[in-house]
Backbone bond lengths (Angstrom), bond angles and torsions (degrees), N, CA, C in turn:
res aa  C-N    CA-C-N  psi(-1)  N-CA   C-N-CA  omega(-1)  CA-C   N-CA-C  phi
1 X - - - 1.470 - - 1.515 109.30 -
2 X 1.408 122.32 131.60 1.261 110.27 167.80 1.487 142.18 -71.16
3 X 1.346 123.53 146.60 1.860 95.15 -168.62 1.424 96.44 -58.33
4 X 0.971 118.24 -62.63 1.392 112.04 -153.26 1.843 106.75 -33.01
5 X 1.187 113.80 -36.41 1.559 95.74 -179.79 1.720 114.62 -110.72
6 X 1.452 98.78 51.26 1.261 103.40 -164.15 1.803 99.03 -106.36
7 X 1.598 109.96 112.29 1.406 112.45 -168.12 1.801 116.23 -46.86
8 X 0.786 94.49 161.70 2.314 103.48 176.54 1.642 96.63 -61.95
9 X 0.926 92.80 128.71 2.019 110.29 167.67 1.580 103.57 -10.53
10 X 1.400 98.91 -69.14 1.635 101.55 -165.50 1.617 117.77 -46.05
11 X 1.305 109.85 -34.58 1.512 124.71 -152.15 1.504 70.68 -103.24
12 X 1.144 160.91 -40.92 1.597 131.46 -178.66 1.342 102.47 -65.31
13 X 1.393 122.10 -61.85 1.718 127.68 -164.45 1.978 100.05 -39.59
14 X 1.427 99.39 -58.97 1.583 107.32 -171.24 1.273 105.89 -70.10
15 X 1.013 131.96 -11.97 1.819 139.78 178.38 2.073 98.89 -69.11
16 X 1.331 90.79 -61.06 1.911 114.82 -157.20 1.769 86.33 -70.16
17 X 1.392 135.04 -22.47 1.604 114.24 -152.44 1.962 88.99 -128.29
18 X 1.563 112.51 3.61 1.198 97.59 172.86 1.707 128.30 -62.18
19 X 1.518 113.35 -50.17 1.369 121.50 178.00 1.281 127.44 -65.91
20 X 2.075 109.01 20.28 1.662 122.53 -172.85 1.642 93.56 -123.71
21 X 1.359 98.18 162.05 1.497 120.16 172.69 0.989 96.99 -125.12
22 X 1.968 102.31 178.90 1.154 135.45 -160.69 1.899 111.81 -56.96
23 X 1.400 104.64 178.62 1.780 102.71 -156.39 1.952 83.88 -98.36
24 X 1.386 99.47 141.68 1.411 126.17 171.40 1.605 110.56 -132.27
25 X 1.470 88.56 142.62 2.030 95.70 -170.52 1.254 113.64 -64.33
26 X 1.171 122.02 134.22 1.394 125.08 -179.53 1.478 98.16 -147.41
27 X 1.623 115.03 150.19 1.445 103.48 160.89 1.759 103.86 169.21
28 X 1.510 87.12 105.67 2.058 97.86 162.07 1.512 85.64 -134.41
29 X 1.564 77.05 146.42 1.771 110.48 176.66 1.519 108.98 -72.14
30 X 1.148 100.30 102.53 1.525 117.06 172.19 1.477 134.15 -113.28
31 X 1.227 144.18 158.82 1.314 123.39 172.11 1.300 137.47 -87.07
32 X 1.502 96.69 88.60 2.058 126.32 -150.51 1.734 88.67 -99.43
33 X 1.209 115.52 1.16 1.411 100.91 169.67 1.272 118.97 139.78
34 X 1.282 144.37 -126.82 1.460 134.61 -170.11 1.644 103.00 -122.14
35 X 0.908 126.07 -161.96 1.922 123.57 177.20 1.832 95.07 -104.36
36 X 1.165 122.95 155.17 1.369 139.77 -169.04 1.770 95.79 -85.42
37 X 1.468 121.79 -0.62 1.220 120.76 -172.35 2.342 118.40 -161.18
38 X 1.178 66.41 128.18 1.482 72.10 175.77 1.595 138.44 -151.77
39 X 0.909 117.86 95.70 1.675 125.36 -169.87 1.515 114.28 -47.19
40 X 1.367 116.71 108.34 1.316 124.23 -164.16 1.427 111.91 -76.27
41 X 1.097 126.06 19.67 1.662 138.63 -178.68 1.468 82.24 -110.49
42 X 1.501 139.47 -33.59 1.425 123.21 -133.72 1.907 86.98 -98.15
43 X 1.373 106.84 139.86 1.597 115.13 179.72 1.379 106.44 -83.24
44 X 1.521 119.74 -18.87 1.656 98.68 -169.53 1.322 105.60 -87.70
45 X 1.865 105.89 154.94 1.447 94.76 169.33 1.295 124.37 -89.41
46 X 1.696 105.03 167.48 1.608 97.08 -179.34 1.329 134.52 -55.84
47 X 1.587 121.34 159.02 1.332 122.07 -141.90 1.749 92.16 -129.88
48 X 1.364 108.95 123.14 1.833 111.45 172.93 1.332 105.46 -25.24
49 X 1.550 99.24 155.06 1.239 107.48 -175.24 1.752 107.79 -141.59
50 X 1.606 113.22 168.38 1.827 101.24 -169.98 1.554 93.44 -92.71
51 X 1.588 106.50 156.43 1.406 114.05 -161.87 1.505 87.76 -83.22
52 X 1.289 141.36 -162.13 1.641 150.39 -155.07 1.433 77.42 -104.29
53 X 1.872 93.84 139.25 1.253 105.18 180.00 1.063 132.60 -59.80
54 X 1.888 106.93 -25.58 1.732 124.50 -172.13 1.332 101.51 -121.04
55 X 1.096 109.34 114.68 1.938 133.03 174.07 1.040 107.50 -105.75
56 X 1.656 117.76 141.85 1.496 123.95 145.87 1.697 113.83 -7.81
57 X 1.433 106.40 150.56 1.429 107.06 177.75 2.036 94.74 -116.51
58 X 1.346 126.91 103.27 1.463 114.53 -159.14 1.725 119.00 -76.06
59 X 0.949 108.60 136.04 1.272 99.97 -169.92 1.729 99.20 -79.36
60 X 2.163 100.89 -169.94 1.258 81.16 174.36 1.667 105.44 -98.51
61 X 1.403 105.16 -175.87 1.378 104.38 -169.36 1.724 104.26 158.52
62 X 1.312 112.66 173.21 1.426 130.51 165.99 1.371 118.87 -61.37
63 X 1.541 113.80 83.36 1.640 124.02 -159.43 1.761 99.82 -69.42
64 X 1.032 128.60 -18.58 1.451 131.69 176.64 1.845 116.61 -77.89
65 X 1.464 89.84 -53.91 1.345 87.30 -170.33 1.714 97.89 -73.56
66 X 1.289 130.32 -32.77 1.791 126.31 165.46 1.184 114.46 -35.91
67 X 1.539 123.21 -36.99 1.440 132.75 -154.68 1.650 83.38 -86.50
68 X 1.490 110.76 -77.19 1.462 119.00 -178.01 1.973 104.96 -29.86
69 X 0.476 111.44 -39.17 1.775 108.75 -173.96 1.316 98.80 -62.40
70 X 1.727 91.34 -56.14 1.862 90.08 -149.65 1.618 111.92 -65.47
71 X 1.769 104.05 -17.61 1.578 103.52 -161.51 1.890 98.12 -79.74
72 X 1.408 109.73 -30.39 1.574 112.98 176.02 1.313 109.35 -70.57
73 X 1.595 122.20 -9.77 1.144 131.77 166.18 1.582 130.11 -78.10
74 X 1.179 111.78 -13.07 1.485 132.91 -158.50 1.243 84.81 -122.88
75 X 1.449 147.65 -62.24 1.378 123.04 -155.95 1.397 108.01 -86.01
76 X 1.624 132.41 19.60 1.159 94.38 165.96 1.674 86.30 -142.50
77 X 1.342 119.87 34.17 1.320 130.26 168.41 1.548 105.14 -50.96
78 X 1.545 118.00 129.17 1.521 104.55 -166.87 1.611 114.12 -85.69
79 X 1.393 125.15 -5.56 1.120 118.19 171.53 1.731 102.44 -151.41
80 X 1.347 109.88 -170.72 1.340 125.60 -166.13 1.669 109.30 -60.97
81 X 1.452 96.78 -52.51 1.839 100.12 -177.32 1.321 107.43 -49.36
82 X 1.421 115.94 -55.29 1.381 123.51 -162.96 1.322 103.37 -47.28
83 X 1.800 103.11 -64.42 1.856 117.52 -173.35 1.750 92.79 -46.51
84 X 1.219 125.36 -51.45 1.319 105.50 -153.46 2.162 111.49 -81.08
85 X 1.428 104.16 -11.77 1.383 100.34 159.35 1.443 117.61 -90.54
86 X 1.537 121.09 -0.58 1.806 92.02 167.07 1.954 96.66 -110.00
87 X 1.135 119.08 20.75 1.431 123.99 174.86 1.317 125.75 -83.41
88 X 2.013 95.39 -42.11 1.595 101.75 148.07 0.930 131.52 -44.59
89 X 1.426 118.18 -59.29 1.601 119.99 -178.75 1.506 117.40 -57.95
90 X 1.081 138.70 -45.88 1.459 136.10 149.09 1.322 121.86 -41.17
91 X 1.400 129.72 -34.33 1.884 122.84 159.98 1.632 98.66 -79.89
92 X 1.319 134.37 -16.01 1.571 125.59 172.60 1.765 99.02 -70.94
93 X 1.393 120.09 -57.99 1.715 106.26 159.08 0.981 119.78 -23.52
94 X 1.233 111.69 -84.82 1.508 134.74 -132.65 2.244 97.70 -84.05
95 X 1.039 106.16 -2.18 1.249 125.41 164.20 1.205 129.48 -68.58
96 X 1.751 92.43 -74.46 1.550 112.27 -169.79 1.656 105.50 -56.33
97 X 1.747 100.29 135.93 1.659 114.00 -179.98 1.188 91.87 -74.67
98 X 1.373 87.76 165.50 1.542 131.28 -173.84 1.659 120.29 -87.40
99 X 1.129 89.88 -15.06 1.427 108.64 -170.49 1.385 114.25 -170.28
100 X 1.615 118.88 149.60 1.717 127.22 151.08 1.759 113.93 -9.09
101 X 1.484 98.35 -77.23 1.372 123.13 -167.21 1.449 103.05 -76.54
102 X 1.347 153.01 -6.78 1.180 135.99 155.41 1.475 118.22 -96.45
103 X 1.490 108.92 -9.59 0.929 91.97 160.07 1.723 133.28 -109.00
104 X 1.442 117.65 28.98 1.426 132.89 177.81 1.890 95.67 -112.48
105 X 1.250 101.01 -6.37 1.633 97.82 172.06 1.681 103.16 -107.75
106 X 1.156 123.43 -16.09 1.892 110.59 168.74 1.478 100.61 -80.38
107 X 1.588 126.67 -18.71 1.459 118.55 -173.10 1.377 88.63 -54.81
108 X 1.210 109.90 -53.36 1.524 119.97 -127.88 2.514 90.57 -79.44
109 X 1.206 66.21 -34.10 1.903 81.41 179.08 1.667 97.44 -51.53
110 X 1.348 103.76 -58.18 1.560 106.06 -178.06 1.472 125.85 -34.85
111 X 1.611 96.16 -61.69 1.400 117.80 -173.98 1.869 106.68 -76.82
112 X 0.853 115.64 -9.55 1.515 117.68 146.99 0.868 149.67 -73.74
113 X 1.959 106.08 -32.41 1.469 121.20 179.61 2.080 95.81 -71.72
114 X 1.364 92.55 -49.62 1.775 101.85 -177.54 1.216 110.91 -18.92
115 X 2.111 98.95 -64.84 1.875 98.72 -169.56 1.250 118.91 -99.79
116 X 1.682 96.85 38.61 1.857 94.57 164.85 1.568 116.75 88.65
117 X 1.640 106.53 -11.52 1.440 127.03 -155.51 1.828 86.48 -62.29
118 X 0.793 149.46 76.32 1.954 119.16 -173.76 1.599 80.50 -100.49
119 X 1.221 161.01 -105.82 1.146 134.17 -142.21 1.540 127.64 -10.71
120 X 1.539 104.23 -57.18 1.317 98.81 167.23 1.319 133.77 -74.50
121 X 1.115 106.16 -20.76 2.007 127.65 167.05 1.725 101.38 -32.82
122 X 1.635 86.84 -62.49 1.865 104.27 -157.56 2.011 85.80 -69.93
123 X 1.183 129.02 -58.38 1.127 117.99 -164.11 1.578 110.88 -48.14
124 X 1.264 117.43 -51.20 1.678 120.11 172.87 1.552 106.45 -58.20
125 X 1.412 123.44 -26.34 1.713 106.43 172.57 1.409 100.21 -74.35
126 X 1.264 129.07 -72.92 1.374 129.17 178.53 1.743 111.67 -7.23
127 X 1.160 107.81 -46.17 1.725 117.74 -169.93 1.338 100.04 -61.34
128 X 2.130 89.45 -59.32 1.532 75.28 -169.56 1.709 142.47 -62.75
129 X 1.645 95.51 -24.26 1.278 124.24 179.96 1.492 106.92 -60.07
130 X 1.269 118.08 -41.22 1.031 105.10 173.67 1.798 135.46 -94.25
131 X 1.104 80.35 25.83 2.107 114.04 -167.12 1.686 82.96 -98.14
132 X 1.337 105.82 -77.67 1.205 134.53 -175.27 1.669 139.24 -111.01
133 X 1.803 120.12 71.65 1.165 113.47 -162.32 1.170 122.07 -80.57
134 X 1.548 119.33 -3.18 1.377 124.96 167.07 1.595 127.72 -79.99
135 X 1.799 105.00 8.92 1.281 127.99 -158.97 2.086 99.20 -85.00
136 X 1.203 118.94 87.35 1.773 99.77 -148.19 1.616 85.71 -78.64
137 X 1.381 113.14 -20.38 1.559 82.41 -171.11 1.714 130.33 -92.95
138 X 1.512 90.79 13.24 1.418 111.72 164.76 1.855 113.50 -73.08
139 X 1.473 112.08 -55.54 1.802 105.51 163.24 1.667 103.23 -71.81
140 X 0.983 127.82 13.88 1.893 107.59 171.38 1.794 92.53 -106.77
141 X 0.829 111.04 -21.72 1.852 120.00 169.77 1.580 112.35 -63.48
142 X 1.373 97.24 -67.06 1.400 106.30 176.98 1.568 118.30 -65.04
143 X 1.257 110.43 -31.63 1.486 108.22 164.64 1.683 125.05 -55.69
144 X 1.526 94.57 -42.31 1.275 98.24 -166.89 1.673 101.13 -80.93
145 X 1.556 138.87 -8.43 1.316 132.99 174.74 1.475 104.50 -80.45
146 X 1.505 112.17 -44.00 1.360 116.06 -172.87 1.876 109.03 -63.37
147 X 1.105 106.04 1.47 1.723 110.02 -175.86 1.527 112.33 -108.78
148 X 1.800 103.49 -38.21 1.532 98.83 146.14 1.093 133.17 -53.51
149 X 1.091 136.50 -28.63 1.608 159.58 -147.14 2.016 92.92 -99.72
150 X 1.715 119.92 -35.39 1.043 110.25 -158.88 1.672 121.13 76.28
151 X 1.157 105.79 11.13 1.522 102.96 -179.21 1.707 86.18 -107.67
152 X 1.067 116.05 91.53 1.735 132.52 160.71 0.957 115.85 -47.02
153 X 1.684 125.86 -48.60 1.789 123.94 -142.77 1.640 79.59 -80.84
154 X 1.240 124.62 -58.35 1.778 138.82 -158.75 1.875 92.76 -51.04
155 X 1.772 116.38 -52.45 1.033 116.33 -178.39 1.649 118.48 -49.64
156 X 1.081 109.53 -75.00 1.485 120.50 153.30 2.205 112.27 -4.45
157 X 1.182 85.91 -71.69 1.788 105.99 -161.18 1.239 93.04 -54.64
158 X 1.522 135.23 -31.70 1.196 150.00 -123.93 1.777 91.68 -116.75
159 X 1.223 125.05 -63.55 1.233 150.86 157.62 1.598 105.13 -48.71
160 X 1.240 150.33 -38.34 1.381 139.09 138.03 1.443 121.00 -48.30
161 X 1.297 149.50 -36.21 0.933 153.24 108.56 1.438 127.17 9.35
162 X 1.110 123.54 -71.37 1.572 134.65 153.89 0.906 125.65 -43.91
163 X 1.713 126.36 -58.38 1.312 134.95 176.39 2.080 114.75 -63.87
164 X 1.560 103.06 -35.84 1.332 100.83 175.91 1.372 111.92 -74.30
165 X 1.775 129.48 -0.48 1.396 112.39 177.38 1.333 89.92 -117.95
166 X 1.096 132.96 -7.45 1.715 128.20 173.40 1.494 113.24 -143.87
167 X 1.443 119.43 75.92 1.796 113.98 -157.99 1.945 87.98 -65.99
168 X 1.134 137.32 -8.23 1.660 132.89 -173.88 1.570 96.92 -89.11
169 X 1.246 133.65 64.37 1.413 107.93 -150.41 2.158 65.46 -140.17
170 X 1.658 115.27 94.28 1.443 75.17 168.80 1.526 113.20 -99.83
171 X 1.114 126.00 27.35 1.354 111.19 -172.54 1.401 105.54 -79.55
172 X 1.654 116.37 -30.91 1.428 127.46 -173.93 1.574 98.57 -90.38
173 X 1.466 132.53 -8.99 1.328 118.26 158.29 1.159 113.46 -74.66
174 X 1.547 119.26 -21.50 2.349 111.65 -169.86 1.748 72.95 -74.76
175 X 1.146 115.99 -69.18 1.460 129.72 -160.14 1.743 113.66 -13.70
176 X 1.638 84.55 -42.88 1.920 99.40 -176.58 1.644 109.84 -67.38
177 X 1.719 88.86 -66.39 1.405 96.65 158.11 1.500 132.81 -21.39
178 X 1.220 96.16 -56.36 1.768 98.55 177.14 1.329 118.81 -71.69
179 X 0.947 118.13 -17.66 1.842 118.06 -174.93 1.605 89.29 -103.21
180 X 1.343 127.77 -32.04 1.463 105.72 177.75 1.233 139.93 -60.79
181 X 1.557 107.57 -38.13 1.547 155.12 141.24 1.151 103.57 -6.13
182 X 1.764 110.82 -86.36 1.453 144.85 172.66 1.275 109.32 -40.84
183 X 1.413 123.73 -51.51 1.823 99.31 169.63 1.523 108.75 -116.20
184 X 0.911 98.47 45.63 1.654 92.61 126.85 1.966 98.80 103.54
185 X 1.606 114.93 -7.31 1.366 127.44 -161.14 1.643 104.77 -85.45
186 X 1.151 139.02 46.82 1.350 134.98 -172.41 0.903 124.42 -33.19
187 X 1.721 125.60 -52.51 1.142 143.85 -132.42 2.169 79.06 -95.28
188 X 1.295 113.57 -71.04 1.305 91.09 -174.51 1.810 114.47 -83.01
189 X 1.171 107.66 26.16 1.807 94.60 160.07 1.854 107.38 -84.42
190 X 1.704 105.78 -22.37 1.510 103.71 -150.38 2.081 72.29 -84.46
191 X 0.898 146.02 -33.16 1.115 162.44 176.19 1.704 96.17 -27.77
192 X 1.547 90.34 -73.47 1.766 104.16 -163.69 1.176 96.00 -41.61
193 X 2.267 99.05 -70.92 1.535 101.99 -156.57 1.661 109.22 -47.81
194 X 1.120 128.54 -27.96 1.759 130.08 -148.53 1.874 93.08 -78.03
195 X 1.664 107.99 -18.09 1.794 105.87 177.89 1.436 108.51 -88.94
196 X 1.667 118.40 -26.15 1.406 114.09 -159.99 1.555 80.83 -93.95
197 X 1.264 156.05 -47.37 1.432 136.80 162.00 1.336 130.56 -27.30
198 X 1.682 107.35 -50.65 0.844 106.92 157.08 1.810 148.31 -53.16
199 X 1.138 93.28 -13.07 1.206 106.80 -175.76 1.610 113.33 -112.41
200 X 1.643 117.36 -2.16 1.331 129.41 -150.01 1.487 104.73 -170.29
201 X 1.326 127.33 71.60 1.237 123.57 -154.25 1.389 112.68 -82.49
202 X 1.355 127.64 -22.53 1.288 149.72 174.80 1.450 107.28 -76.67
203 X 1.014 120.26 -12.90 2.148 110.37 173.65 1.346 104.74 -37.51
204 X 1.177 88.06 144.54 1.480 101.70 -174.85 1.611 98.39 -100.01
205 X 1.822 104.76 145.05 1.584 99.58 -165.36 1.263 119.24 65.86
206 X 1.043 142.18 -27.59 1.313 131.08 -173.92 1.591 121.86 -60.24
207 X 1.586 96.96 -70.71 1.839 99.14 170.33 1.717 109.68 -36.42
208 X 1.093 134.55 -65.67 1.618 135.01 157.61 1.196 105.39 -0.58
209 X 1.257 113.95 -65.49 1.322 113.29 -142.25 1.841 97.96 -105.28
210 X 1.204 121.54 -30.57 1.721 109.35 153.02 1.499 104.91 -55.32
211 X 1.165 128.18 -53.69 1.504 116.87 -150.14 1.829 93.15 -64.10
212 X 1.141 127.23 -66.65 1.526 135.07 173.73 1.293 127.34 -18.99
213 X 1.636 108.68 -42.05 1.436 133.67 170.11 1.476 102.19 -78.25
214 X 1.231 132.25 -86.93 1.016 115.51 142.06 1.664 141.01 44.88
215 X 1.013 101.57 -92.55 1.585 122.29 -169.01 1.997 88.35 -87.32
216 X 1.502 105.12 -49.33 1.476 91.74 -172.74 1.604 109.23 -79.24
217 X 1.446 138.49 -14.01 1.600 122.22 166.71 1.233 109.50 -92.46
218 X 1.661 126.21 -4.85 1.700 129.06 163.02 1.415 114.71 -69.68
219 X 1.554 110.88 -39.25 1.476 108.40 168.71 1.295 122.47 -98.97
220 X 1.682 134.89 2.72 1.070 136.95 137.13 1.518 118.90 -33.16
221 X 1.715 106.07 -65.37 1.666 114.66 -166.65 1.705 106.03 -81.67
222 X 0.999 139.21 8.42 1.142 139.53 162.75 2.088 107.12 -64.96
């Protein structure tokens, strides 16, 4: 679209969130972004976090061109509230199953991740994944258990996966970020976060945590 005929903020936001309804509960811990808090004495990095309990409920419709709206909707959202009401609606996408049966197997994923179960977590993604491999937020699930788990490389593989069926995906860019961070790869964690900003200018924590990286691999390479 050209700027020049590119409508006033308001009339994009209400453009991108017209073909959605009201917020319905939803909620597995996925990698929706960084934690809303972090103690700057504390060395570990931030740890996934659950997206808002109540999401859009999506109607039906053209799930691509919704996405396409909402993301031209989000990057030039003028402040945080805004970004964070058309952000919902993109985890109300990027949520909603694919089917009956994948989605009585994320219940069940849920109520597994709760009691620690992750063996069985990953075995019910596996199903679904293989029910449904176009399902991305089934590998951003499984990514994010396999990172509890400390098994990185699987997290990682898992998180390529995601990004090759949705490269706008930033929850699975902090996600990268965070495991890159975590062992020890700076130079491409400040990398990740600097794409999922890009794509999401309102993350919360994020600028923090480029500028920090940042300043410490700017005065590293000196």
């Amino acid at each position: 679209m050209s700027q020049r005929f590119l409508p006033p903020v308001a009339a994009v936001l209400l453009a991108a969130v017209a073909t959605l309804a009201l917020p319905a509960a939803l909620g597995y811990t996925l990698f929706s972004a960084v934690p809303a808090r972090a103690e700057a004495v504390d060395p570990e990095p931030p740890k996934p976090i659950e997206p808002p309990a109540a999401l859009p409920k999506v109607q039906h419709g053209d799930k691509v061109q919704n996405l396409d709206r909402l993301f031209e909707a989000l990057k030039i959202a003028p402040d945080d509230a805004s970004a964070k009401y058309v952000e919902n609606r993109i985890w109300a996408i990027w949520l909603a199953t694919p089917s009956d049966t994948a989605s009585l197997l994320m219940s069940r994923v849920k109520i597994a991740s709760e009691a620690k179960d992750f063996d069985l977590a990953i075995k019910l993604l596996d199903a679904i994944i293989d029910l449904k491999p176009d399902y991305i937020e089934a590998w951003n699930r499984r990514a994010t258990i396999f990172y509890m788990k400390k098994d990185f490389a699987r997290s990682i593989a898992d998180i390529h996966e995601v990004l090759a069926r949705e490269p706008r995906h930033f929850g699975a860019l902090s996600g990268l970020g965070i495991i890159l961070q975590e062992i020890g790869d700076e130079k491409e964690a400040l990398a990740a976060f600097r794409r999922a900003l890009a794509i999401h200018p309102h993350l919360e924590r994020i600028p923090d945590l480029v500028k920090k990286l940042a300043d410490k691999i700017d005065g590293r390479d000196i």
